[in-house]
N, C-alpha and C positions, 0 to 999 in steps of 0.2 A: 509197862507201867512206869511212869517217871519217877524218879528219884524225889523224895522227903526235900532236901536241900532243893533242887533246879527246881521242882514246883509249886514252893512258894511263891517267887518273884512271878512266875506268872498267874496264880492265880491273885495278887495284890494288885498285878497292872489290869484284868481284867475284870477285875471288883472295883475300880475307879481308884485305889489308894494310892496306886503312882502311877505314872505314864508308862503306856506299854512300846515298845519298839516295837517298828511297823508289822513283823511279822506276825507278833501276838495281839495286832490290832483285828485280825481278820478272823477267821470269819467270826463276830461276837456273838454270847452265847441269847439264846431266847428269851433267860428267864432272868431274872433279877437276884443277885450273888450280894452274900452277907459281904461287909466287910469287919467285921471281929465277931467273938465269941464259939460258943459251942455250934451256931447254926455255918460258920465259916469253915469247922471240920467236914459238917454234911457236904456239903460243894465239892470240897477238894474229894471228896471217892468221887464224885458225882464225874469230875472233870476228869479221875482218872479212868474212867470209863468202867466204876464198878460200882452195877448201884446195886447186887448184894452186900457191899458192905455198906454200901452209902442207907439201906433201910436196916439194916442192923445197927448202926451209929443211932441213926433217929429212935429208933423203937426201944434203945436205952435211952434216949433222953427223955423220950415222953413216960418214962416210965417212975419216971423223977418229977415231971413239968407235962403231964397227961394234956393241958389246957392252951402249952405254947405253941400261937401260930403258924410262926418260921417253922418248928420243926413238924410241925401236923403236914403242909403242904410241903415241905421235902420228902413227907415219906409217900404223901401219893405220888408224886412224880418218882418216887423207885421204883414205886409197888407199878406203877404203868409202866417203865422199862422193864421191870421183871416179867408184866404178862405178856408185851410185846416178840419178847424175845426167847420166853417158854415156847417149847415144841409140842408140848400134851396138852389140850385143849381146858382138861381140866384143871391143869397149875394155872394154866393160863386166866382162866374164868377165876383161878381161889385171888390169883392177886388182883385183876382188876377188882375184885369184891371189895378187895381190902386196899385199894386206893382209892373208889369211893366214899369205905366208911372214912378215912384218914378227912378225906377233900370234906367230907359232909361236917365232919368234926370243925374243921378250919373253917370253916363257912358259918356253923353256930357261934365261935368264938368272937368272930369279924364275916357280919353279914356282907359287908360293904370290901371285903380284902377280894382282891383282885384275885389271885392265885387260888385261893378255895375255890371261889365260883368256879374260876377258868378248867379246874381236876378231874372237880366234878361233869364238866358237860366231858370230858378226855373221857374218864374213867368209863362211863354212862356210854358213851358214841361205840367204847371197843367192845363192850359187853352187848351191845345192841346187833352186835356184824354178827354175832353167833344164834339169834336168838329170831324167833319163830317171829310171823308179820305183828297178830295181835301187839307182842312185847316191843317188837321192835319200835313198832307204832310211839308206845308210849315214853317209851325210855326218850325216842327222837326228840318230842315236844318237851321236857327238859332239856336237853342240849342243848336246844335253840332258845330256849330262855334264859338258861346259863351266860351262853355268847353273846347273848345280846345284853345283858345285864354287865357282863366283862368288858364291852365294846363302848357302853355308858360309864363306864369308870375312868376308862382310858382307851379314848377314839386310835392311838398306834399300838394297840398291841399284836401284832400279829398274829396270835398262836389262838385270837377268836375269830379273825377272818378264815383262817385254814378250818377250824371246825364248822364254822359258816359253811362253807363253801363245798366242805366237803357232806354235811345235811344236807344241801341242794342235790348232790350228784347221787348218794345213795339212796333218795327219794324217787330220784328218774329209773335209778337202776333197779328201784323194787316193780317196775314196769306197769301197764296200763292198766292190767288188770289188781293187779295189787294195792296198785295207786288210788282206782276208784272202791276198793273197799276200805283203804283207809279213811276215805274221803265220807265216805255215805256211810255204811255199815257200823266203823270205828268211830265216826266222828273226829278225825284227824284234820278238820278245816285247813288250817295253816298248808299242807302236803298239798294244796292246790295250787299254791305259789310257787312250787320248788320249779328251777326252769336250768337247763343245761347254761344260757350264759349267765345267768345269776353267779350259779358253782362256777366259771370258769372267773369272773370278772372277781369276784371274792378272793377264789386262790392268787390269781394275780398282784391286789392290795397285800395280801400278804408276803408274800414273794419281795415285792417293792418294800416293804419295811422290816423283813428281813431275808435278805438275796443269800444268807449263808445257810438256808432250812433244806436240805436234802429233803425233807418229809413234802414242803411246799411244791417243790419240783416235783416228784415221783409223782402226786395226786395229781397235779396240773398234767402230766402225761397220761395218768388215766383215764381221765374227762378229755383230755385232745384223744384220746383214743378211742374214745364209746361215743365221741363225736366226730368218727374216721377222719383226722386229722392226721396221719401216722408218720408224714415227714416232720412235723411238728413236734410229736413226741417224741419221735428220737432225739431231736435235739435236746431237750429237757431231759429224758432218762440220760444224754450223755453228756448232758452236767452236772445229773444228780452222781456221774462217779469220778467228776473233778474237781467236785466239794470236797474238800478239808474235815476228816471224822473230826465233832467235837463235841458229840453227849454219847452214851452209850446205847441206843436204836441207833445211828447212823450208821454203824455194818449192816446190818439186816437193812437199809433201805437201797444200800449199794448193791448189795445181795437181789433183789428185788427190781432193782434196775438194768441189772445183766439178764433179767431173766425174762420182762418183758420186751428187751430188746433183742433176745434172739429170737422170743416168738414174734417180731416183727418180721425178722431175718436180718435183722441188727447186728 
């Protein structure tokens, strides 16, 4: 954990307030960093790679300010690194709950804020990987209206091409049969379009607009993988563990990287 004093000056240089030297130039963070007030504390746990405290901070503040934006969507991005990184499926499932309601909350407050919407389709996509076809079906077609309603806000954000891209691949991966009951049965029209290079060309725009996302790599080795690509994804899984940790999921993705590489025999 860095030091009160040494982590201010960088998280100032990488909130835009002064100029950062080159090494704090790289890799920049996803999301968009206060630069003053009480939402600028949220950040620094966030950077110090601790987002139990970083949703403890927020969930005092909203408890003061229930209605402010900034701190609604910092705490679903906790509440999503706390389920990410939860090992019991059920903490896991309690927080992504409660990163949706957070993301849903900020979406009421600012129909049009980027970050709500964007939580939301996060929070919705992890809760949708545990949960039976009918569910998943539905939860998917939010997601995808989410990112695409996030992508109309602002055509470079990254972090809606990766959930794009990655509703492409895990529509391929609910397989033929599942795919045509979503299709016919569910009524999931849209799950006709999903197509292996949609997901791969998607992850890639992301990737391109920000080349510092471990999360972007890992998934793009996925999909080169379930699209037997395999010397392809090792190169990807072996840069997802030359990336720079800089939010707190980034160990678990490096963690996840070693581990589809030795089942390659990586």
């Amino acid at each position: 954990m860095l030091a009160t004093g040494r982590f201010w000056p960088l998280l100032a240089c990488l909130s835009g307030a002064v100029p950062c030297p080159l090494s704090a130039q790289t890799p920049p963070l996803p999301y968009p960093l206060a630069v003053e007030g009480p939402a600028l504390r949220i950040d620094e746990w966030h950077l110090r790679l601790d987002p139990e405290a970083e949703l403890a901070l927020a969930d005092s503040l909203l408890s003061v300010d229930a209605t402010n934006y900034e701190f609604l969507w910092r705490a679903a991005r906790a509440a999503v690194s706390l389920g990410m990184l939860a090992t019991v499926p059920r903490e896991a499932r309690a927080y992504f709950d409660r990163a949706e309601a957070y993301a849903r909350d900020a979406s009421d407050v600012d129909p049009d804020g980027l970050m709500g919407n964007h939580f939301v389709a996060v929070s919705l996509g992890q809760q949708a990987l545990s949960e039976g076809i009918q569910t998943r079906i539905s939860l998917a077609e939010e997601v995808r209206d989410r990112a695409e309603t996030v992508l109309a806000l602002d055509s470079t954000f990254a972090g809606a091409y990766h959930v794009l891209g990655k509703w492409h691949a895990e529509v391929k991966r609910l397989g033929f049969f599942s795919g045509f009951v979503a299709r016919t049965v569910l009524r999931g029209d849209r799950f006709g379009e999903a197509s292996w290079e949609e997901a791969e060309r998607l992850m890639r725009r992301a990737i391109e607009l920000d080349p510092g996302g471990a999360m972007h790599h890992l998934e793009l080795a996925r999909i080169l993988i379930d699209t037997e690509r395999t010397a392809e994804a090792r190169s990807e899984l072996t840069l997802v563990l030359d990336l720079r940790v800089r939010e707190p999921i980034d160990p678990l993705h490096h963690q996840r990287a070693h581990e589809l590489l030795r089942s390659l025999g990586g």
